[in-house]
C-alpha positions, -999 to 999 in steps of 0.1 A, spaced: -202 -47 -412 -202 -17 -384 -234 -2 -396 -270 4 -392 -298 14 -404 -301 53 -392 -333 74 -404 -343 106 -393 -371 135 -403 -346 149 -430 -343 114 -452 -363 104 -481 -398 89 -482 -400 53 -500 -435 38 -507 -444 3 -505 -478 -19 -508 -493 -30 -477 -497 -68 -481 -527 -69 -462 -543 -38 -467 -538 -31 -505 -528 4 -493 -494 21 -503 -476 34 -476 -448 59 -469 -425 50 -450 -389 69 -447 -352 58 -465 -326 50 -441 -291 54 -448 -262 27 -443 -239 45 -410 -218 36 -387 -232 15 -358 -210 46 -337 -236 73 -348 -264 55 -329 -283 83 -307 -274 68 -272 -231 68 -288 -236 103 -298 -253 112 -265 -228 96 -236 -204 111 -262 -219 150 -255 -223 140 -220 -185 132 -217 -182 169 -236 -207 189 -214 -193 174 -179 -154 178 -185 -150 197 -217 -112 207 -226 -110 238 -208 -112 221 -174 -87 191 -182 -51 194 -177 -18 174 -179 1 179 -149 -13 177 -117 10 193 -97 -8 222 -76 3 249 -98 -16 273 -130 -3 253 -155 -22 250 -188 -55 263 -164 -66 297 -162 -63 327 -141 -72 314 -103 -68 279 -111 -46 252 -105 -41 211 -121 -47 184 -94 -56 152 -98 -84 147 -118 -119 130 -105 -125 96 -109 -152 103 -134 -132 126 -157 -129 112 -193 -117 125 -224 -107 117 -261 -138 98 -270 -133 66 -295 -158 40 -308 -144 13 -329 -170 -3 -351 -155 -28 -373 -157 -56 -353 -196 -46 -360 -204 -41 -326 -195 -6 -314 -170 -3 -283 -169 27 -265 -139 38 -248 -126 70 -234 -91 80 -215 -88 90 -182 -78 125 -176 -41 129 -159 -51 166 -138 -80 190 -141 -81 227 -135 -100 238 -102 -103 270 -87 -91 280 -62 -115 307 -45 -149 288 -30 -171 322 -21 -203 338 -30 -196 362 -64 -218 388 -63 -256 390 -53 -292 407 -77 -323 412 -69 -349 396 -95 -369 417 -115 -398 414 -88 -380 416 -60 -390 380 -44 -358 366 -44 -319 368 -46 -296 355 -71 -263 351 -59 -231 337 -81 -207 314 -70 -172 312 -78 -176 274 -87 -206 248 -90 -225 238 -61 -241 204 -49 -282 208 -53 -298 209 -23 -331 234 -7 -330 244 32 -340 270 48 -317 302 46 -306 298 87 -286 269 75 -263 289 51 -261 325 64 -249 340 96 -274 352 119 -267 390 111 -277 379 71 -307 358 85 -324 389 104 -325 406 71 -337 377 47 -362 364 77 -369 333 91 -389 319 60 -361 326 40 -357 297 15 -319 284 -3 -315 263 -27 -290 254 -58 -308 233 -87 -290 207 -110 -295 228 -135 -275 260 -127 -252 248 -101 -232 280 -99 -264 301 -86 -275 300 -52 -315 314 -50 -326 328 -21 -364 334 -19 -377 361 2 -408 357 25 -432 385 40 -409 391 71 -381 402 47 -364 436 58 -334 436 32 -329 467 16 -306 471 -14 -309 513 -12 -299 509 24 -266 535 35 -266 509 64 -245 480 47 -257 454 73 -290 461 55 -276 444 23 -253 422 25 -248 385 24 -223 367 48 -217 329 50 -218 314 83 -186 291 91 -208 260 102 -188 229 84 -227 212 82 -236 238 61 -257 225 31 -238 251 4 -205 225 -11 -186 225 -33 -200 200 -61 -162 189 -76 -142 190 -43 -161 194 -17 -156 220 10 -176 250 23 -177 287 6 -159 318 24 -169 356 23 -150 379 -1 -142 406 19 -168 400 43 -196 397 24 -215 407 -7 -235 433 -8 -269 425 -25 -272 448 -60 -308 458 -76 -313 449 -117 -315 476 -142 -349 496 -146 -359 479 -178 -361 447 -156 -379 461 -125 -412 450 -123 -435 480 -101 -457 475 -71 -491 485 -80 -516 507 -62 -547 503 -64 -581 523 -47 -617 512 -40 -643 534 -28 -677 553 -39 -669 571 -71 -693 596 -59 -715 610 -22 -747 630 -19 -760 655 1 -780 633 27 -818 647 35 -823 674 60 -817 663 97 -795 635 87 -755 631 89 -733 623 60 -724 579 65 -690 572 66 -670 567 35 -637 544 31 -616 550 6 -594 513 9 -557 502 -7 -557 470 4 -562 455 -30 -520 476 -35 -492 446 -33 -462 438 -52 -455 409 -79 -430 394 -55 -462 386 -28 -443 405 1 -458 430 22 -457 466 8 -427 488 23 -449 520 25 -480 542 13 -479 579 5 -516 593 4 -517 627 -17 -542 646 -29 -541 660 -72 -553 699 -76 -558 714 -113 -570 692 -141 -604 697 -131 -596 684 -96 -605 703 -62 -579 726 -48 -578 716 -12 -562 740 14 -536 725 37 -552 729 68 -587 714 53 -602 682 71 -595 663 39 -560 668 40 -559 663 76 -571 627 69 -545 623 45 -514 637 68 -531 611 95 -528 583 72 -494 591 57 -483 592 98 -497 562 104 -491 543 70 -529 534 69 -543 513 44 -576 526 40 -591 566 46 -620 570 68 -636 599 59 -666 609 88 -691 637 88 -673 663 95 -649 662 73 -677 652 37 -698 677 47 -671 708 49 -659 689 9 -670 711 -17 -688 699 -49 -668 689 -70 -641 661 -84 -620 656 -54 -591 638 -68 -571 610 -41 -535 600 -49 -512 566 -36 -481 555 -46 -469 523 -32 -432 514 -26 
């Protein structure tokens, strides 16, 4: 009475004839347990665990620390709290019961925790003090405007079901946020105060604040950075052209240079490599003076014209770019 037939990968095999087929078959051992260690029991009783495990419940629901830790306080519990899981089986059906929690611990400080760049610098992730409801909207419906001109307008929010005390922010092209920044208001985070805002509390309720007046946005350690990469297409190689006849123009492009984030590059620095079997080139040269040009301008590609190929000597001439 109270139990069931349980099986699983780790019982015994047990062979038996086929009636119809004449063919023995293996088919696994069960063992006699109780009908409370059925799989869907077991899970509403991990559920229970996961959503209000011990460390959040409390006995006195007054307003003050309590039994709770550091920065929280025991109010009245929610309606869905439960604890102390039973199952009762020997009437051979299995009840299910759980008590109600008297208090549980909440904490007191709603803000943003501190802010990281990913690894490829397309988007934010920012810690919350506690978990947040799930919800994705743009960026404008969170921050204050100051935090918006940085992120952009395609700045996307959002807080998944899954990791409720992260907010991610992902970063668009028209992104100007810079973590290196000595300008502060170039890397910091601030709330707005709009009560509509989507970013709640998931337990209580209630809007986040700004600790301090904001957080400023850090970058992740080296190991985790993941480089822009630069990358050149051109001729390998130009001729002399016949007599009478002007070198044609030859482009030396970047364009194919991004970053593994998809936003737009934040600058080019054009260089050119002597020794090593590479051309020494004179500062005041024409090839160099296409290279200061481009470095001025922050051009993506070097147009290099007659003048300038046929004053080149023979030789390896060897073009540098690094890509921020």
């Amino acid at each position: 009475t109270g139990e069931f037939c349980k099986t699983s990968d780790s019982t015994e095999s047990a062979f038996a004839c086929d009636a119809t087929t004449g063919i023995d078959e293996s088919r696994p051992k069960g063992i006699c347990a109780s009908m409370c260690e059925q799989p869907a029991i077991l899970a509403a009783e991990q559920q229970a665990k996961d959503l209000f495990p011990e460390s959040v419940i409390c006995n006195n629901p007054d307003g003050s620390q309590g039994e709770c830790g550091e920065g929280f306080v025991c109010l009245e519990a929610l309606p869905a709290c439960r604890s102390e899981f039973n199952c009762d089986a020997a009437s051979g059906v299995a009840i299910v019961s759980f008590d109600d929690c008297s208090g549980m611990c909440f904490n007191t400080r709603k803000e943003l925790m501190s802010a990281m760049f990913s690894g490829d610098g397309g988007s934010i992730l920012a810690k919350l003090t506690t978990k947040a409801e799930a919800f994705d909207a743009p960026c404008s419906h969170v921050f204050d405007a100051e935090t918006n001109s940085i992120l952009g307008r395609a700045a996307d929010c959002y807080v998944s079901p899954e990791a409720r005390d992260t907010l991610v922010i992902n970063l668009r092209g028209d992104a100007i946020i810079d973590p290196l920044s000595d300008d502060s208001g170039m890397k910091t985070l601030r709330l707005n105060s709009n009560p509509e805002t989507p970013l709640v509390d998931y337990l209580q309720g209630g809007t986040y604040e700004n600790p301090g007046g904001g957080v400023e946005v850090g970058v992740p350690g080296t190991e985790d950075l993941v480089p822009p990469v630069a990358l050149l297409s051109g001729p390998p190689t130009f001729r002399t052209p016949c007599p009478n006849e002007d070198f044609a123009t030859l482009f030396v492009d970047s364009s194919g240079s991004g970053d593994a984030s998809g936003r737009p590059l934040h600058s080019r620095v054009w260089g050119l490599r002597s020794g090593g079997g590479c051309v020494v080139h004179d500062a005041n040269d024409g090839l160099s003076g296409v290279i200061e040009t481009a470095n001025r301008g922050q051009l993506s590609t070097l147009q290099l014209e007659n003048d300038v190929l046929n004053k080149m000597e023979a030789g390896v001439h060897c073009i540098t770019l690094s890509v921020t």
